[in-house]
VOGU-953884 format. One line per field, with one value per residue: residue in one letter; x, z, y of N, C-alpha, C in turn. Coordinates in Angstrom, 2 decimals, decimal comma. Example, Ala and Ser with C-alpha at 12.3 -4.5 7.8 and 13.67 -1.06 7.14 Angstrom:
% residues 2
resn = [a s]
n_xx = [13,19 12,85]
n_zz = [7,80 7,08]
n_yy = [-5,69 -2,25]
ca_xx = [12,30 13,67]
ca_zz = [7,80 7,14]
ca_yy = [-4,50 -1,06]
c_xx = [13,20 12,90]
c_zz = [7,80 7,87]
c_yy = [-3,30 0,03]
//
This chain:
% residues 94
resn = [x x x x x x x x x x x x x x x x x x x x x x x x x x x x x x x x x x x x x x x x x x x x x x x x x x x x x x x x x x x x x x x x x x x x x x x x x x x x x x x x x x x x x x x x x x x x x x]
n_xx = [88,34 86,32 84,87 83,98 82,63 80,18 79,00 78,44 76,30 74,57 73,86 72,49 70,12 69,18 67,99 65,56 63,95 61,56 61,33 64,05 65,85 65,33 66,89 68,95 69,55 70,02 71,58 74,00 73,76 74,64 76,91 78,17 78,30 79,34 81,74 83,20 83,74 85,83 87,38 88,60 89,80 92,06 93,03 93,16 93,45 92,24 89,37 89,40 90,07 88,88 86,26 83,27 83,17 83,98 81,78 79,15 79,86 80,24 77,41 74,09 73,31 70,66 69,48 69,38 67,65 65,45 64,45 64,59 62,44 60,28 59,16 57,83 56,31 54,75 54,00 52,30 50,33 48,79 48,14 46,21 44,31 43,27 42,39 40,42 38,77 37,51 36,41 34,07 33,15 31,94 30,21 28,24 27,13 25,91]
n_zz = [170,55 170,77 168,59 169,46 172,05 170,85 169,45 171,06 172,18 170,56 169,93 172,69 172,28 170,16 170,63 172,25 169,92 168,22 165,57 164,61 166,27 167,30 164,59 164,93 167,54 166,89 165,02 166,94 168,57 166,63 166,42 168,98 168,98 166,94 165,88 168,06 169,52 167,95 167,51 170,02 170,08 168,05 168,78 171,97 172,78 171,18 171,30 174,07 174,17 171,94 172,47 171,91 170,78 173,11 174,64 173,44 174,08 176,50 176,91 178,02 176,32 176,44 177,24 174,44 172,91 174,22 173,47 170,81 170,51 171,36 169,38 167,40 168,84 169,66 167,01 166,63 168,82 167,93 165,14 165,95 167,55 165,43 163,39 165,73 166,40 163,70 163,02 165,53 163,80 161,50 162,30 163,33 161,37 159,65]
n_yy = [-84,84 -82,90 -83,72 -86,21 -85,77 -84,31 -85,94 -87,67 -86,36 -85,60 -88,31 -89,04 -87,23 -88,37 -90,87 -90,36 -89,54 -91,13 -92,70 -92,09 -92,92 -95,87 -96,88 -95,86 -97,05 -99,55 -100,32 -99,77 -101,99 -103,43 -102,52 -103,10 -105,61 -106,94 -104,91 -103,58 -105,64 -106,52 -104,58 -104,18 -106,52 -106,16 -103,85 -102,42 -100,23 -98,48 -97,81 -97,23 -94,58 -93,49 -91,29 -91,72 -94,14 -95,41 -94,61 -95,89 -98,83 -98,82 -98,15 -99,47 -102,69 -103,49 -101,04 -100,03 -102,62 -102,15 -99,27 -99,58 -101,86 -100,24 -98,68 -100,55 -101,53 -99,22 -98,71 -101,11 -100,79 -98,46 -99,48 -101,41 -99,96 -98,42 -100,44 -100,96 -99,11 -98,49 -101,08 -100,89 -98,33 -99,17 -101,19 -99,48 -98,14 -99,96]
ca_xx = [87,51 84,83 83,79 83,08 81,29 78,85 78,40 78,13 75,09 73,71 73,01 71,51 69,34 68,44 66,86 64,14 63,48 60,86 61,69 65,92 66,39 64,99 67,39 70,57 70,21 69,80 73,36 74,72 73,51 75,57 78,66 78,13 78,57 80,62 82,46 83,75 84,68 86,78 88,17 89,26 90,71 92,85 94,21 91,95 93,40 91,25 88,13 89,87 90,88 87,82 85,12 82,18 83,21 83,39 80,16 78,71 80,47 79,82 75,74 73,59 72,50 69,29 68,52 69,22 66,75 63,88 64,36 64,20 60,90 59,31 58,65 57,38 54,98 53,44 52,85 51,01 49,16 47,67 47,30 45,24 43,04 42,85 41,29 38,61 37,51 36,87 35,59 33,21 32,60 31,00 28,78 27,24 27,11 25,31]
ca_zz = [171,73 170,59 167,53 170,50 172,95 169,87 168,41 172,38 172,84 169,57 170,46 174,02 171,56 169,02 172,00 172,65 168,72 167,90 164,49 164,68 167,54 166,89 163,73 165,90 168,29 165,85 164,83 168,36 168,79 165,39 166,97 170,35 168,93 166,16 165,49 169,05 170,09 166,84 167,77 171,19 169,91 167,21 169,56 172,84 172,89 169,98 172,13 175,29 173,34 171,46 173,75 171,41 170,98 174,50 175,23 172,86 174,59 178,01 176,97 178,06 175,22 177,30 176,72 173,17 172,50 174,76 172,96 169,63 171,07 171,37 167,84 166,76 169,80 169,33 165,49 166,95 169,29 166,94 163,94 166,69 167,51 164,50 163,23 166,62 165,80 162,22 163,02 165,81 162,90 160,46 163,25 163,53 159,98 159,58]
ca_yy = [-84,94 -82,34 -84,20 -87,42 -85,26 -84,21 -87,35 -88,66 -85,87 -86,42 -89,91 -89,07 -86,56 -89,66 -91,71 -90,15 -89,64 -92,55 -93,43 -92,40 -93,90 -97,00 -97,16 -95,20 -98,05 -100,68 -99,56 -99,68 -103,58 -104,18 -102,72 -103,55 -107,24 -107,08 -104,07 -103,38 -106,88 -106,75 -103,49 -104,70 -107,59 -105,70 -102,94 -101,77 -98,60 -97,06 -98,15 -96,36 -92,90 -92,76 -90,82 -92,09 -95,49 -95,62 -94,64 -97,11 -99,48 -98,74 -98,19 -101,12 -103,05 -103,82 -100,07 -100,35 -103,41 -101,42 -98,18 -100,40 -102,35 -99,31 -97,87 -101,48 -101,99 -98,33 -99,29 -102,23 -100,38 -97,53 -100,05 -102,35 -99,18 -97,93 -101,35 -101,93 -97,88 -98,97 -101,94 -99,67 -97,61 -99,88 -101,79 -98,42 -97,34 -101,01]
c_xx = [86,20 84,46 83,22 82,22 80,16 78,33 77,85 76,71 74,09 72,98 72,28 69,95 68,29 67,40 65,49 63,33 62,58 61,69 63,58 66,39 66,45 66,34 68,82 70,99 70,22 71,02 74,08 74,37 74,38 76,91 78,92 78,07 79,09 82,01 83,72 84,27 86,03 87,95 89,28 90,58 91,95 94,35 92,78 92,21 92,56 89,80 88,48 89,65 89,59 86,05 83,78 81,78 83,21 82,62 79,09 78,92 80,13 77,92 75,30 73,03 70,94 68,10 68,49 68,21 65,65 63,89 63,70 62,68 59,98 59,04 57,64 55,68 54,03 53,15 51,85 49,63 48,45 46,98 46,11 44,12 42,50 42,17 39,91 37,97 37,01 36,32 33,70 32,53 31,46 29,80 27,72 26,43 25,88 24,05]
c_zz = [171,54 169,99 168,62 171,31 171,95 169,49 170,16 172,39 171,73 169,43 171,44 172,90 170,82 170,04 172,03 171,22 168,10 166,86 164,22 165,76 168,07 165,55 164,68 166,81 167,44 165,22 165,94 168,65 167,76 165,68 168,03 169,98 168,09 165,89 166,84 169,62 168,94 166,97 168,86 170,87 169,01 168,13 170,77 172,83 172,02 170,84 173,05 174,80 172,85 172,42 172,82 171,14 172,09 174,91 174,72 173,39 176,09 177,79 176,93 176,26 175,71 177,17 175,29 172,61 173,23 174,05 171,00 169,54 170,79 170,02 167,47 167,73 169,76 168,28 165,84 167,43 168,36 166,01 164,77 167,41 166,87 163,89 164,26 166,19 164,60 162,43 164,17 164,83 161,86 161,14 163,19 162,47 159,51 159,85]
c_yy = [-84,18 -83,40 -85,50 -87,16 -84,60 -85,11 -87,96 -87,49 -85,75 -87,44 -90,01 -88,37 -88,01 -90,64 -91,62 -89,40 -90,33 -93,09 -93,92 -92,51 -95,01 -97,52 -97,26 -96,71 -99,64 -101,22 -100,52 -100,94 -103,83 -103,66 -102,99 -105,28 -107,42 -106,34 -103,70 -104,71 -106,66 -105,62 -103,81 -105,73 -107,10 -104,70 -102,29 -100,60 -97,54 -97,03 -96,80 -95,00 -92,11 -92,58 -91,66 -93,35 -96,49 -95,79 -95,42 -98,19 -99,72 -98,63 -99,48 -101,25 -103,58 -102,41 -99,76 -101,29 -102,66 -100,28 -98,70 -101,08 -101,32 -98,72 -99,22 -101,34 -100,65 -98,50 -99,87 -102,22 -99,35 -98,42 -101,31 -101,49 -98,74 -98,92 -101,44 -100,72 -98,37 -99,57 -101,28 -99,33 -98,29 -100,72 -100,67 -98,11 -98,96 -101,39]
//
């Protein structure tokens, strides 16, 4: 039960990480659709028992794909300001 409530506040931790939290939940979409249906179907009780697999389980996957979104779409936005300044830059320099 400790090692699930660490690994469960570890993961609240990873969230708000940009880069490993983007990966963490990246994870958590690949067992939140394969690994845990498969689990269920085998025996539900390991699901039940285990606090961390739980909480994977019970976490939307809705905040998993927006937490994921977000690392890509701020790339987009810096590397789309960081081109118009440049581009700025050289009109001037011109």
């Amino acid at each position: 039960m400790i090692l699930g409530d660490t690994l469960v506040r570890l993961d609240q931790a990873c969230d708000f990480i940009p880069i490993l939290g983007w990966h963490v939940n990246q994870i958590h979409i690949l067992h939140k659709c394969i690994t845990l249906p498969l689990l269920n179907y085998l025996n539900p009780d390991i699901v039940r028992n285990n606090h961390y697999l739980y909480y994977i389980q019970s976490k939307s996957i809705v905040r998993c794909v927006m937490i994921g979104i977000a690392v890509p779409a701020l790339l987009s936005w810096f590397t789309t300001d960081y081109v118009a300044t440049d581009v700025i830059r050289s009109k001037r320099l011109a």
